[in-house]
N, CA and C atoms as a LAMMPS dump frame, in Angstrom:
ITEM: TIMESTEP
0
ITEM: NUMBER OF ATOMS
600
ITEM: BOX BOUNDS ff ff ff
-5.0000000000000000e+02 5.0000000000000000e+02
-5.0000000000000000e+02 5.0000000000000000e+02
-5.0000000000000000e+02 5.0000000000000000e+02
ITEM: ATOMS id mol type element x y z
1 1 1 N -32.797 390.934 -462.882
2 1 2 C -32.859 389.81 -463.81
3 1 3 C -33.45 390.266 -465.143
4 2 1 N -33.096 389.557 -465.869
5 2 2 C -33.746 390.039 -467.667
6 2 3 C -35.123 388.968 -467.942
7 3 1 N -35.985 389.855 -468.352
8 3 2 C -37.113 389.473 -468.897
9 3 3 C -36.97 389.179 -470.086
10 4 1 N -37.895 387.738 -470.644
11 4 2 C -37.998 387.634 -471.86
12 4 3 C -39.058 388.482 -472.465
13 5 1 N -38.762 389.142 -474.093
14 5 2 C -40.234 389.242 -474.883
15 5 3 C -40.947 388.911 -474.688
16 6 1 N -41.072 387.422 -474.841
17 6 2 C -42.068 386.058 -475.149
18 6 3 C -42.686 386.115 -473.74
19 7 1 N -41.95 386.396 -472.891
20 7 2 C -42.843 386.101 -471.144
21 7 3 C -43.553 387.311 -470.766
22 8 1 N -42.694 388.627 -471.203
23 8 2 C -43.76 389.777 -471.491
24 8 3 C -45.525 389.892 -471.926
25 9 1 N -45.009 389.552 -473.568
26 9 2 C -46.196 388.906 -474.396
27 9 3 C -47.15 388.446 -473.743
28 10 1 N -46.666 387.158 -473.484
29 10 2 C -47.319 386.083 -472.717
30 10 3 C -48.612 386.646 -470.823
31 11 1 N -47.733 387.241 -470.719
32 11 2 C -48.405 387.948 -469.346
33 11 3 C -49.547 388.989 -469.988
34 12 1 N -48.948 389.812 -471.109
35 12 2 C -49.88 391.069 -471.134
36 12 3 C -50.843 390.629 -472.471
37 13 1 N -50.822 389.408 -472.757
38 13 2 C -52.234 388.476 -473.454
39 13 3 C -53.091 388.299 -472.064
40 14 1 N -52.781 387.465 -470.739
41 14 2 C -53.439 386.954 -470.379
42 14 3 C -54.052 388.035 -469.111
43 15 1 N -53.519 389.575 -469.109
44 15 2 C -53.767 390.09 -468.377
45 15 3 C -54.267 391.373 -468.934
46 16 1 N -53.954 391.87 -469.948
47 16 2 C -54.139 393.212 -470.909
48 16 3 C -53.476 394.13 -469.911
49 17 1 N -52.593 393.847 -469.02
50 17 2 C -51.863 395.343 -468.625
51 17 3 C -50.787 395.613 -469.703
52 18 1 N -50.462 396.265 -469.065
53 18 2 C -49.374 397.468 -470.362
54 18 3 C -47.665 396.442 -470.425
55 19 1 N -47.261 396.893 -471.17
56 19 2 C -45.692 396.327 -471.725
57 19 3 C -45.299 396.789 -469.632
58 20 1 N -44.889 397.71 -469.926
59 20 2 C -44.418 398.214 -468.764
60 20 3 C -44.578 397.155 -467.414
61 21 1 N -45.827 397.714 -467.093
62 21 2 C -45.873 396.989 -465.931
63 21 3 C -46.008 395.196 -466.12
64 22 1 N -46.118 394.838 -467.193
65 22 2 C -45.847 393.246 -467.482
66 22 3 C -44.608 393.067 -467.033
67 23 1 N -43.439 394.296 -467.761
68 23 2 C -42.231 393.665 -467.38
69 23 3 C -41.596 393.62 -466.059
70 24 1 N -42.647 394.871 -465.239
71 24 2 C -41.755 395.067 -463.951
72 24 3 C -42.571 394.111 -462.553
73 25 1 N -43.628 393.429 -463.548
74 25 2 C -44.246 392.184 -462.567
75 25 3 C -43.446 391.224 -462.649
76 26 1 N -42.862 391.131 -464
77 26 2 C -42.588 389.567 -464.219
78 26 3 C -40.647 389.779 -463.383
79 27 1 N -39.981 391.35 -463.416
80 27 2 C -39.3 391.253 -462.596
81 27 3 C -39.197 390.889 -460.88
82 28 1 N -40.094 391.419 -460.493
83 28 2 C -40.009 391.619 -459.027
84 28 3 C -40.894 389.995 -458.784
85 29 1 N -41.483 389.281 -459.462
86 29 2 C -41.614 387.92 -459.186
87 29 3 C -40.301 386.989 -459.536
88 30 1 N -39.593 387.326 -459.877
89 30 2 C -38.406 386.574 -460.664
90 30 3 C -38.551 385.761 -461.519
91 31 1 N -39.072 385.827 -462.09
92 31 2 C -39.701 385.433 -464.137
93 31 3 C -40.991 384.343 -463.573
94 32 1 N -41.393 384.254 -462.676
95 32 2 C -42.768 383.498 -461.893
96 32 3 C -43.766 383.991 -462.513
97 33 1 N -44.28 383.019 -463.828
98 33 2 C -45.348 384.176 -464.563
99 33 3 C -47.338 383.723 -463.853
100 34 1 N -47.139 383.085 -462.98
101 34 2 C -48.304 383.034 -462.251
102 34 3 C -48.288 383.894 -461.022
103 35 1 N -47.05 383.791 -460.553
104 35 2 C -47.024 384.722 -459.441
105 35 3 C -46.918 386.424 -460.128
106 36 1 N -46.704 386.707 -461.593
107 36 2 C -46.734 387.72 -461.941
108 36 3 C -48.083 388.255 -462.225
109 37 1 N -49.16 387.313 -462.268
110 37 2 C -50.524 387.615 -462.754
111 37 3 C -50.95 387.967 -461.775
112 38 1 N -50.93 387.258 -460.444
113 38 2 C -51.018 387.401 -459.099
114 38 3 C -50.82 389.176 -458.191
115 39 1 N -49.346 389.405 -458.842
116 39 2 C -48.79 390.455 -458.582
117 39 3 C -49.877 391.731 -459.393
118 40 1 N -50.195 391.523 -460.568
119 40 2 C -50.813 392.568 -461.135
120 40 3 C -52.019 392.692 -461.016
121 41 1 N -52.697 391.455 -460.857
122 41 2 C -54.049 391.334 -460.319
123 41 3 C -54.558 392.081 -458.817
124 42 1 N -53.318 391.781 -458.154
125 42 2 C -53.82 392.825 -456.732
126 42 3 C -53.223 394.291 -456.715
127 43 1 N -52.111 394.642 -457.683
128 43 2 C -52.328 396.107 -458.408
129 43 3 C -53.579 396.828 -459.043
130 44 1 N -53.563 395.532 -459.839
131 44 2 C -54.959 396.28 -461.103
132 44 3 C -56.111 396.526 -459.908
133 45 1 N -56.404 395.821 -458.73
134 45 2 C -57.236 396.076 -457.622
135 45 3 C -57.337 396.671 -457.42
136 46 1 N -55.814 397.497 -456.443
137 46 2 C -55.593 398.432 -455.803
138 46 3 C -56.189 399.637 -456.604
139 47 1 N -55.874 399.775 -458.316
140 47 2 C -55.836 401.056 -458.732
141 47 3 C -57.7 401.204 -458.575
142 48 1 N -57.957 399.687 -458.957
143 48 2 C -59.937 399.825 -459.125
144 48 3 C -60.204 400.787 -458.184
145 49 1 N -59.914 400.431 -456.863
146 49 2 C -60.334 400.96 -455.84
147 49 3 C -60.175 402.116 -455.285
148 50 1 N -58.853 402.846 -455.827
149 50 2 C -58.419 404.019 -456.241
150 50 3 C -59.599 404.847 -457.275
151 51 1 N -59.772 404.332 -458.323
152 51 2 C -61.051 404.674 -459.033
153 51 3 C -61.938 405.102 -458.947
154 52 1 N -62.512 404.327 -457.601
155 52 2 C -64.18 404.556 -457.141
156 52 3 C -64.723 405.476 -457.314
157 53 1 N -63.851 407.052 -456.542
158 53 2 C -64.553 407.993 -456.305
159 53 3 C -64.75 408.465 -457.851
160 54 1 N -64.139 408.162 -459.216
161 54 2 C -64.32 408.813 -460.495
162 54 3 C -65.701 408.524 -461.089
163 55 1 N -66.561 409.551 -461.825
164 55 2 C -67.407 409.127 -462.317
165 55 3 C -67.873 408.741 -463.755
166 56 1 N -68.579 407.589 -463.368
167 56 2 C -68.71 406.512 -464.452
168 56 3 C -70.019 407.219 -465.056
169 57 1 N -69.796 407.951 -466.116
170 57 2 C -71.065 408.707 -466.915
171 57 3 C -71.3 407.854 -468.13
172 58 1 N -70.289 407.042 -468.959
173 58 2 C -70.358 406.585 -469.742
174 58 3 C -70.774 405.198 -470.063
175 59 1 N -70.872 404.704 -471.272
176 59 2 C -71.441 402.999 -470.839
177 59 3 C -71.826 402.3 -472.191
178 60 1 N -73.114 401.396 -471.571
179 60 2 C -73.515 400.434 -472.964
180 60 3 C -74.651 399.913 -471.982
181 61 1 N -75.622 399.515 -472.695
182 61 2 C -76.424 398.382 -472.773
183 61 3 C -76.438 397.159 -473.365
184 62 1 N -76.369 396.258 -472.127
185 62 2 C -75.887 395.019 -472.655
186 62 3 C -77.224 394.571 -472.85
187 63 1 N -77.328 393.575 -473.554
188 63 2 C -78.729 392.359 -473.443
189 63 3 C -77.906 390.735 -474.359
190 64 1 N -79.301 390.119 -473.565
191 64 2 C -79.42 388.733 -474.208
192 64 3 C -80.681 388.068 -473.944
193 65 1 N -81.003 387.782 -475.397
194 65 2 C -81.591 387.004 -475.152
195 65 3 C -81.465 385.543 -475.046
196 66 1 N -82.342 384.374 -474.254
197 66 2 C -82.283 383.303 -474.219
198 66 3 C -83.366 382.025 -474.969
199 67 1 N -82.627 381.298 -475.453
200 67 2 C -82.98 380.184 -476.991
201 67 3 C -84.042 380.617 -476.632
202 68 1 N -84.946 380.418 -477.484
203 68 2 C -86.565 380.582 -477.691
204 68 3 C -87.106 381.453 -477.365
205 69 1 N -86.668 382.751 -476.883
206 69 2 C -87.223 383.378 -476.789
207 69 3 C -88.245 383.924 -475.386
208 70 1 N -87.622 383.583 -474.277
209 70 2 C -88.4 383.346 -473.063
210 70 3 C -87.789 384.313 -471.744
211 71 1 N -86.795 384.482 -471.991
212 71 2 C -85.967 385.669 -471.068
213 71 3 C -85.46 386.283 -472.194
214 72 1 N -85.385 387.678 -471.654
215 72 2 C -84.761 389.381 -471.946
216 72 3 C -83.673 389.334 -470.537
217 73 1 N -82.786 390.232 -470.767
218 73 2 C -82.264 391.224 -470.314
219 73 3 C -81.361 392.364 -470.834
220 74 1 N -81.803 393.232 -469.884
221 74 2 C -80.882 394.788 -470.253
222 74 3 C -80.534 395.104 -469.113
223 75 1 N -79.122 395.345 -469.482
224 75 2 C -77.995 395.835 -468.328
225 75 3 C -77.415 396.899 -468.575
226 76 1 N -77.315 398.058 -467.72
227 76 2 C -76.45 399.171 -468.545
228 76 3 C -75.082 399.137 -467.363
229 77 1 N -74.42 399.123 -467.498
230 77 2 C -72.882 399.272 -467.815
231 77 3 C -72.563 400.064 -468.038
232 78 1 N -71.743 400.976 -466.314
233 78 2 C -70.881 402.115 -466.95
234 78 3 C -69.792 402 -466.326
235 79 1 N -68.772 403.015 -467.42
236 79 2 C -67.212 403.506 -467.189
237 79 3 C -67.334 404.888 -467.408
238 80 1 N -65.569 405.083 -467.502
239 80 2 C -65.135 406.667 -467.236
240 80 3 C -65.626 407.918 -468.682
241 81 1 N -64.92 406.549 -469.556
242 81 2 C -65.091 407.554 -471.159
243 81 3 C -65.154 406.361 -472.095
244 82 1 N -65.912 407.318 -473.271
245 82 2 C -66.817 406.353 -474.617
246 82 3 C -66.061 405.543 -475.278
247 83 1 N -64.552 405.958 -474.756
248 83 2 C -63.145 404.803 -475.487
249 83 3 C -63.181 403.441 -474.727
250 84 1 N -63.601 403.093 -473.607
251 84 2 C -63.693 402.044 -472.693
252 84 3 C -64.406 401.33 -473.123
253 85 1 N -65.995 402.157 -473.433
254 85 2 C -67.341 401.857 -473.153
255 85 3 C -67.191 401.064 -474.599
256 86 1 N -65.925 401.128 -475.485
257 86 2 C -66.156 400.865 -477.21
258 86 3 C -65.188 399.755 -477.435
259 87 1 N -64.73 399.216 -476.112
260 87 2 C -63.382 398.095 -476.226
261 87 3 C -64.673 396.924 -475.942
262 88 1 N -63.6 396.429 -476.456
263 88 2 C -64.224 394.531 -476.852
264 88 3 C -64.235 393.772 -475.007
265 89 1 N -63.076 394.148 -474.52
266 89 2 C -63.851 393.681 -473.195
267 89 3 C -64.594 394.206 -472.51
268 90 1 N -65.237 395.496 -472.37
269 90 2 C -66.165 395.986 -472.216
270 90 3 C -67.141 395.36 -472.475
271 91 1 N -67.624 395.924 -473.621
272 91 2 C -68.348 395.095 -474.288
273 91 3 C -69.219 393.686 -473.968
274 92 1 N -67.24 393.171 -474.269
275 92 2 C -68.3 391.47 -473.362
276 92 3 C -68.129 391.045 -471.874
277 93 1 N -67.865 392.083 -471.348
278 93 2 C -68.288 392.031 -469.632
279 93 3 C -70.212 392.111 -469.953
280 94 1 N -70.336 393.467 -470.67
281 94 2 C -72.098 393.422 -470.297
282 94 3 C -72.914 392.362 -471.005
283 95 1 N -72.349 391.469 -471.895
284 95 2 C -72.814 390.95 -472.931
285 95 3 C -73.212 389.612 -471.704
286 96 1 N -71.967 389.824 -470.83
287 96 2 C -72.06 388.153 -470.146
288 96 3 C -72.745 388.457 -468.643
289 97 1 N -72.649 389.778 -468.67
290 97 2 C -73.787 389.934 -466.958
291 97 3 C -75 389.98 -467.128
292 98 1 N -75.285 390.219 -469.217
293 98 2 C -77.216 390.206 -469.482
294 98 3 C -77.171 388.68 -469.254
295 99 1 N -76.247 387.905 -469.89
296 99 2 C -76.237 386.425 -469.912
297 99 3 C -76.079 385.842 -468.115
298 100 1 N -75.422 386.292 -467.641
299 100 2 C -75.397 385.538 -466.221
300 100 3 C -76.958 386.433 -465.582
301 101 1 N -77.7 387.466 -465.668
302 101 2 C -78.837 387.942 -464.897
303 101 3 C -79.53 387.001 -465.405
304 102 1 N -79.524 386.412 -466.715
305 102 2 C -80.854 385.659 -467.408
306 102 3 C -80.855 384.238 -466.733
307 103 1 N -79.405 383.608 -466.821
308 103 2 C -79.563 382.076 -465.84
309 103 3 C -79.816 382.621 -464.081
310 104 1 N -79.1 383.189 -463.679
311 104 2 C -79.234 383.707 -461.904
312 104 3 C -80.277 384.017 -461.742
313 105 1 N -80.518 385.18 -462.372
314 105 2 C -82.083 385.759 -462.09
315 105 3 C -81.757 386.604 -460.238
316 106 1 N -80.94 387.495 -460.122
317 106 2 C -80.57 388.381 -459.08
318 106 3 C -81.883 388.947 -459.065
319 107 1 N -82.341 389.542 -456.924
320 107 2 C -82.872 390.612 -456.93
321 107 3 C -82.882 391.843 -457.519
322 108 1 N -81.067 392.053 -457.095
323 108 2 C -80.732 393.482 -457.267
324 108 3 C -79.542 393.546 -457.422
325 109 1 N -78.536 394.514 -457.855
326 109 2 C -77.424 394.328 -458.079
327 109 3 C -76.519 394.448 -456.748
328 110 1 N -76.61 395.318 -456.047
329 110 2 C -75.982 394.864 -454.837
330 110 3 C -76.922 394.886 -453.653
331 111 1 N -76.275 395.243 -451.818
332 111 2 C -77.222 394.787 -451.128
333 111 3 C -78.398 395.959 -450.815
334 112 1 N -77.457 397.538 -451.023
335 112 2 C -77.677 398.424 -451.061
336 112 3 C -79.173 398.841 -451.795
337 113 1 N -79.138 397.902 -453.051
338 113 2 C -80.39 398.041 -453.759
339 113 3 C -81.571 397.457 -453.267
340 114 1 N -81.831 396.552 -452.282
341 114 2 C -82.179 395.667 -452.041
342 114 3 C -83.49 396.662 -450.904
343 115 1 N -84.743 396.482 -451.178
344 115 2 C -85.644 397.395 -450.115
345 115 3 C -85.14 396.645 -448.189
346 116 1 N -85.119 397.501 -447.723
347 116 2 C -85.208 397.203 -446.541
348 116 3 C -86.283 396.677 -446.009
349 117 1 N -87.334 396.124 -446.351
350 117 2 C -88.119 395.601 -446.044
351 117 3 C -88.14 394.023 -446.789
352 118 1 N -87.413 394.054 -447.239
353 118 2 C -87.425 392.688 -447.751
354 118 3 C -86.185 392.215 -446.733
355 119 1 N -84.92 392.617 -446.951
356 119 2 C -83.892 392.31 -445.544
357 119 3 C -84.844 392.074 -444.317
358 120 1 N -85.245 393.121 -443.654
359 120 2 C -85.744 392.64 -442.511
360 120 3 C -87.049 391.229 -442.388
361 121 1 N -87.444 391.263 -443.664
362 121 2 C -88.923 389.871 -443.86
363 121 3 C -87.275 388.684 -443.751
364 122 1 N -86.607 388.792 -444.298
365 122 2 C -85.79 387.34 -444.385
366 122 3 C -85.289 387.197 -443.221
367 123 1 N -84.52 388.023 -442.48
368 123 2 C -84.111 388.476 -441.217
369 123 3 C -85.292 387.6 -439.873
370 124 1 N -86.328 387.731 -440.38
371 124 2 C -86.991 387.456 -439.35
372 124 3 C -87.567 386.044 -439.448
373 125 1 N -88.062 385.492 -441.076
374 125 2 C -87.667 384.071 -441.112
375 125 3 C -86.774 383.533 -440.569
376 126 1 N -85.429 383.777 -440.876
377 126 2 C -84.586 383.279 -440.218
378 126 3 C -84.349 382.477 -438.793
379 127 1 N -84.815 383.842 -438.213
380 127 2 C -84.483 384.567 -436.931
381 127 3 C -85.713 383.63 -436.073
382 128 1 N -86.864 383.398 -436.778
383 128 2 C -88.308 382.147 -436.486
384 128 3 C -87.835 380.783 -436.44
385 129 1 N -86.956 380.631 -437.733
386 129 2 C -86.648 379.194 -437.845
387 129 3 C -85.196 378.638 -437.263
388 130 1 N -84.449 379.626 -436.342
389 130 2 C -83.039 379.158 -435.285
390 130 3 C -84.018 378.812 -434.089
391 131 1 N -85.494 379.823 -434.068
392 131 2 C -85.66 379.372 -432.291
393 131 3 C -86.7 378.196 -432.585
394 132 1 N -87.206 378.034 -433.42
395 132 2 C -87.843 376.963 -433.983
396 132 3 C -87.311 375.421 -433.45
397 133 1 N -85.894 375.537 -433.955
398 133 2 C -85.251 374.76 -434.044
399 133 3 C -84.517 374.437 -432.93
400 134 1 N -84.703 375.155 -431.628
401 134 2 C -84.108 375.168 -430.507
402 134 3 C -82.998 375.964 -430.43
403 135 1 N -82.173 376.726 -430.925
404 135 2 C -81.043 377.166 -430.729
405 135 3 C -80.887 377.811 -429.58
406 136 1 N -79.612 377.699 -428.78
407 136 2 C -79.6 378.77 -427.684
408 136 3 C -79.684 379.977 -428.197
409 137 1 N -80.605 381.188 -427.559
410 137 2 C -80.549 382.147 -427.653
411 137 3 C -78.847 383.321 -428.096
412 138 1 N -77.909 382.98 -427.269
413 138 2 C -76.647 383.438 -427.431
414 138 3 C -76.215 383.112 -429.058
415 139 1 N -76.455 381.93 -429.197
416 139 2 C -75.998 381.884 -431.323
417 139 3 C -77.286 382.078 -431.999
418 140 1 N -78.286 382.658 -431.322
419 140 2 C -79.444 382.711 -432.508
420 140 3 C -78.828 384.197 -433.354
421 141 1 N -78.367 385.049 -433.098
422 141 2 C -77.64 386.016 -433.704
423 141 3 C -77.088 385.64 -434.603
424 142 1 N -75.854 384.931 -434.313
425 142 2 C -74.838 384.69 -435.361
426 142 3 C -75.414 383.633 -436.65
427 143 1 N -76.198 382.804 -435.963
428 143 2 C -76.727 381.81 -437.293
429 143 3 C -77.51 382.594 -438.158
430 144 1 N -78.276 383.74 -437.542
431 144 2 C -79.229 384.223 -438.643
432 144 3 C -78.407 385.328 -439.367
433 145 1 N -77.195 385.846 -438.847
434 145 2 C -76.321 386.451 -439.738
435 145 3 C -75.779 385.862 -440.882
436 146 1 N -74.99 384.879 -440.685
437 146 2 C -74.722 383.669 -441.588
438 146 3 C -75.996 383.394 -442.617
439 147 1 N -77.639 383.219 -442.499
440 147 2 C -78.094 382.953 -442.814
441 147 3 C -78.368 384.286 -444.141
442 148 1 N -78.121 385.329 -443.464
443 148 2 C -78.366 386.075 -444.306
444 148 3 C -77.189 386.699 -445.359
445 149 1 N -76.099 386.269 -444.841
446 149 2 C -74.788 386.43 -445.712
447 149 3 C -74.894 385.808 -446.919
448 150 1 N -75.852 384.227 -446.681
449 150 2 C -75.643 383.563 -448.202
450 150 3 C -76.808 383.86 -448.837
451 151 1 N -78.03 384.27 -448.299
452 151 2 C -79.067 385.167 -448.856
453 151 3 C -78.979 386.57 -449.595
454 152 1 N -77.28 386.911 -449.177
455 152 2 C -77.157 388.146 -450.04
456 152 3 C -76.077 387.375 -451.241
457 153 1 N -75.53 386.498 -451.188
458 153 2 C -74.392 385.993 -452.033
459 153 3 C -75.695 385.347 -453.463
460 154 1 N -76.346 384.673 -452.281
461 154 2 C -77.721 384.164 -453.571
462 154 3 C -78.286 385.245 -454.326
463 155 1 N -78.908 385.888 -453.622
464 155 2 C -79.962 387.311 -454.515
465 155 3 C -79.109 388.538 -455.196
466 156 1 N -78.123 388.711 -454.644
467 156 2 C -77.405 389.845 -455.294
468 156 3 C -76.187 389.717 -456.496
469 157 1 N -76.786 390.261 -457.485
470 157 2 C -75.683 390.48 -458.836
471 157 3 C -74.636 390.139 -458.203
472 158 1 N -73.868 391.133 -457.61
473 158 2 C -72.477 391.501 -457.709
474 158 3 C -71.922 390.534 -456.464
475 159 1 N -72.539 389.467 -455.777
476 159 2 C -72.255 388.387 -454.703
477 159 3 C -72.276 386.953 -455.461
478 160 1 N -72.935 387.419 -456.323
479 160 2 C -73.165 385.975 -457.3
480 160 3 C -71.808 385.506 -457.662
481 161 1 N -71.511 384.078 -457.664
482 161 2 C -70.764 383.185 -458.609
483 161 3 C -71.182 383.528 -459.999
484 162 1 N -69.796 384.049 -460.619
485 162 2 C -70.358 384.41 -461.465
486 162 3 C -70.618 382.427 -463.212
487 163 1 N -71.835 382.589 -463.663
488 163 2 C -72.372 381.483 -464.382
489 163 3 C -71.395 380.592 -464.902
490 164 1 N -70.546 381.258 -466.007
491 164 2 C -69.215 380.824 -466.67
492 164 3 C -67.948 380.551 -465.685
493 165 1 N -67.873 380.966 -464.346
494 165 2 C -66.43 381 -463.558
495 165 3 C -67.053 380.683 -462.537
496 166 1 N -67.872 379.978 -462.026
497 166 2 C -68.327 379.882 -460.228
498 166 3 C -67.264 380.249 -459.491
499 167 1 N -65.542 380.484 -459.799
500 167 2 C -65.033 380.488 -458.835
501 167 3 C -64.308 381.999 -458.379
502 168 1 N -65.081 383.126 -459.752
503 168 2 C -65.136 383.902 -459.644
504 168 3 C -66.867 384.399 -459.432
505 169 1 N -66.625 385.782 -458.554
506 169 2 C -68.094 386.477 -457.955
507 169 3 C -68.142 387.561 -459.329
508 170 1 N -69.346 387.665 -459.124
509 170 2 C -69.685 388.95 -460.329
510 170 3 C -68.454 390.312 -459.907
511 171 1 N -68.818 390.468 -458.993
512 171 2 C -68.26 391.581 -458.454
513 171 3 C -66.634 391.804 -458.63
514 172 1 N -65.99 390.689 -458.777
515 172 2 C -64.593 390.021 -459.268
516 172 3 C -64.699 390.321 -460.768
517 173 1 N -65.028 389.471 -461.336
518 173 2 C -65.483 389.875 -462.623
519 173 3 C -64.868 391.083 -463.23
520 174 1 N -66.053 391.839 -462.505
521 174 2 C -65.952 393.639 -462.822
522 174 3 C -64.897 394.262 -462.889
523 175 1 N -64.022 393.888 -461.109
524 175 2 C -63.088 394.703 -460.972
525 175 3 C -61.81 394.02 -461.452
526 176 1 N -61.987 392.979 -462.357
527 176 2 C -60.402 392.267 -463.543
528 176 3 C -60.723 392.974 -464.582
529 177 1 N -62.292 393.391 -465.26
530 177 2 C -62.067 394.436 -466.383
531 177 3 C -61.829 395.273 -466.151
532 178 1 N -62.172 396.088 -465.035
533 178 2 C -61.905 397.367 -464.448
534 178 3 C -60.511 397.63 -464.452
535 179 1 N -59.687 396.877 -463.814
536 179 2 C -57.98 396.708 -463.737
537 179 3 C -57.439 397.044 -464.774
538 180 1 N -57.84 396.177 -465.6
539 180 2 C -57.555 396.026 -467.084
540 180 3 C -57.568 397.057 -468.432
541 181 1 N -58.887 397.687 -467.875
542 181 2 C -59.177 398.948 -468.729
543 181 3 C -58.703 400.263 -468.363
544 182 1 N -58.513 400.319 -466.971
545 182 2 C -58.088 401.128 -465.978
546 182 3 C -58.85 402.454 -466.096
547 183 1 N -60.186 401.829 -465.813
548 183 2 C -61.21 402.816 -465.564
549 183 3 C -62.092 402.214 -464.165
550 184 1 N -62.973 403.284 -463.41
551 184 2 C -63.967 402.234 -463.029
552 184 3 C -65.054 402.302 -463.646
553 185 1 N -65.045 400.963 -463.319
554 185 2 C -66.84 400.483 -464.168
555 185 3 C -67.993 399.339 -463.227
556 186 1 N -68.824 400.15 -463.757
557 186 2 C -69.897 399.815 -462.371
558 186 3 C -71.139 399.207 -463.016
559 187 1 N -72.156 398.361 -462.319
560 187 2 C -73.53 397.814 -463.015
561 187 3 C -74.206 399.047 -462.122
562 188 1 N -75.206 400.005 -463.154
563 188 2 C -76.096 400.41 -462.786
564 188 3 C -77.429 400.291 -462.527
565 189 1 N -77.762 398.915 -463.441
566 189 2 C -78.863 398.484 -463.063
567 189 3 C -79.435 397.68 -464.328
568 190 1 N -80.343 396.856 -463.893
569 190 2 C -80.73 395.843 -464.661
570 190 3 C -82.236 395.485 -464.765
571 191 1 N -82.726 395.253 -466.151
572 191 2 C -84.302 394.509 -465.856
573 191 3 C -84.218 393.018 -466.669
574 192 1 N -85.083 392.343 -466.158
575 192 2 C -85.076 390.809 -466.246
576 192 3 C -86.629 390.28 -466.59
577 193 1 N -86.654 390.167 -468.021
578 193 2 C -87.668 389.519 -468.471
579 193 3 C -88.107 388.321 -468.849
580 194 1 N -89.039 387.909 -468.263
581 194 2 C -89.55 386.171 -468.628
582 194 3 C -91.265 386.157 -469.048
583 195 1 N -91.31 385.612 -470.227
584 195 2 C -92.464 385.432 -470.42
585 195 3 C -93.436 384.632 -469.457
586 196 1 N -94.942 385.559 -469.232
587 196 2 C -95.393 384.805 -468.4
588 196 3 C -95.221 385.431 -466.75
589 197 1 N -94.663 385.65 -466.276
590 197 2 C -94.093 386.787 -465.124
591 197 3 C -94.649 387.933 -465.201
592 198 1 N -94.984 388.408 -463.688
593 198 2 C -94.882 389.326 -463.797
594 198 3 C -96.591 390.16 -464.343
595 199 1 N -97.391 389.562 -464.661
596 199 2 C -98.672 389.385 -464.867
597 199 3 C -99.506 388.898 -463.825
598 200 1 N -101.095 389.134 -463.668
599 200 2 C -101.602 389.336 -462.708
600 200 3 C -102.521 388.167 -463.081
């Protein structure tokens, strides 16, 4: 089937992939330009993930501050090379994860970061308040798993809803610029300042 320009265009505005593969999404969907976003979106995935093992040396520091002056943050943000690290969506990926750390306020960026001793302290709240509560022993497992699944979706960056899109996760986020730029790009880490905090 023949692709239009205009539906080309139209796809590789709302997706930043290339002429190319705009046109050979919007073919193999049969001019379906949602099902073509669809189509490139779980490409641009595939390649993220393809990515992984490359290393992300390059980057930015994002920050924001918030009205008055009462939260900081600095996020550094990396990709493959300093041409990525210098594009405008780049850019405002870190601009909006200093801005989403400052409303969320994450432990850590993922779960990995997270001390094992703090997992196991929640783990065991938990794990107090199923038998507390009577649970049979046989689901006290599974509830305090559950319990701790949304304890990592709550505390962790990259599990978070992300502020501006609740219906996208941080971690989503990442890997649509990632797609997009066709690099990978990763949060290396973050600090989170509030006046008042953090003082003894």
């Amino acid at each position: 089937m023949s692709v239009s320009a205009k539906d080309v265009k139209e796809l590789r505005d709302r997706t930043g992939a290339g002429m190319l593969d705009c046109k050979k999404a919007l073919e193999e969907t049969g001019g379906d330009l949602e099902a073509a976003v669809d189509y490139l979106r779980s490409k641009g995935a595939a390649k993220a993930a393809k990515r992984a093992e490359k290393a992300a040396n390059e980057g930015t520091v994002g920050h924001y501050i918030h009205h008055g002056g009462r939260i900081g943050v600095l996020v550094e943000l990396n990709c493959e090379t300093d041409f990525v690290a210098n594009t405008d969506d780049f850019q405002d990926l870190a601009r909006d994860l200093a801005m989403h750390i400052a409303a969320s306020d994450p432990l850590a960026v993922g779960e990995d970061d997270l001390p094992a001793e703090v997992l196991e302290r929640e783990r065991q709240v938990y794990l107090e308040q199923v038998r507390e509560e009577g649970k049979p022993e046989h689901i006290q497992e599974k509830i305090v798993e559950g319990k701790m699944r949304k304890f990592l979706e709550e505390n962790t960056l990259l599990k978070q809803p992300f502020v501006k899109d609740p219906d996208v996760t941080v971690e989503e986020l990442v890997t649509r610029t990632s797609a997009k730029t066709g690099e990978k790009i990763e949060v290396a880490r973050f600090a989170r300042f509030a006046v008042g905090e953090g003082q003894d």
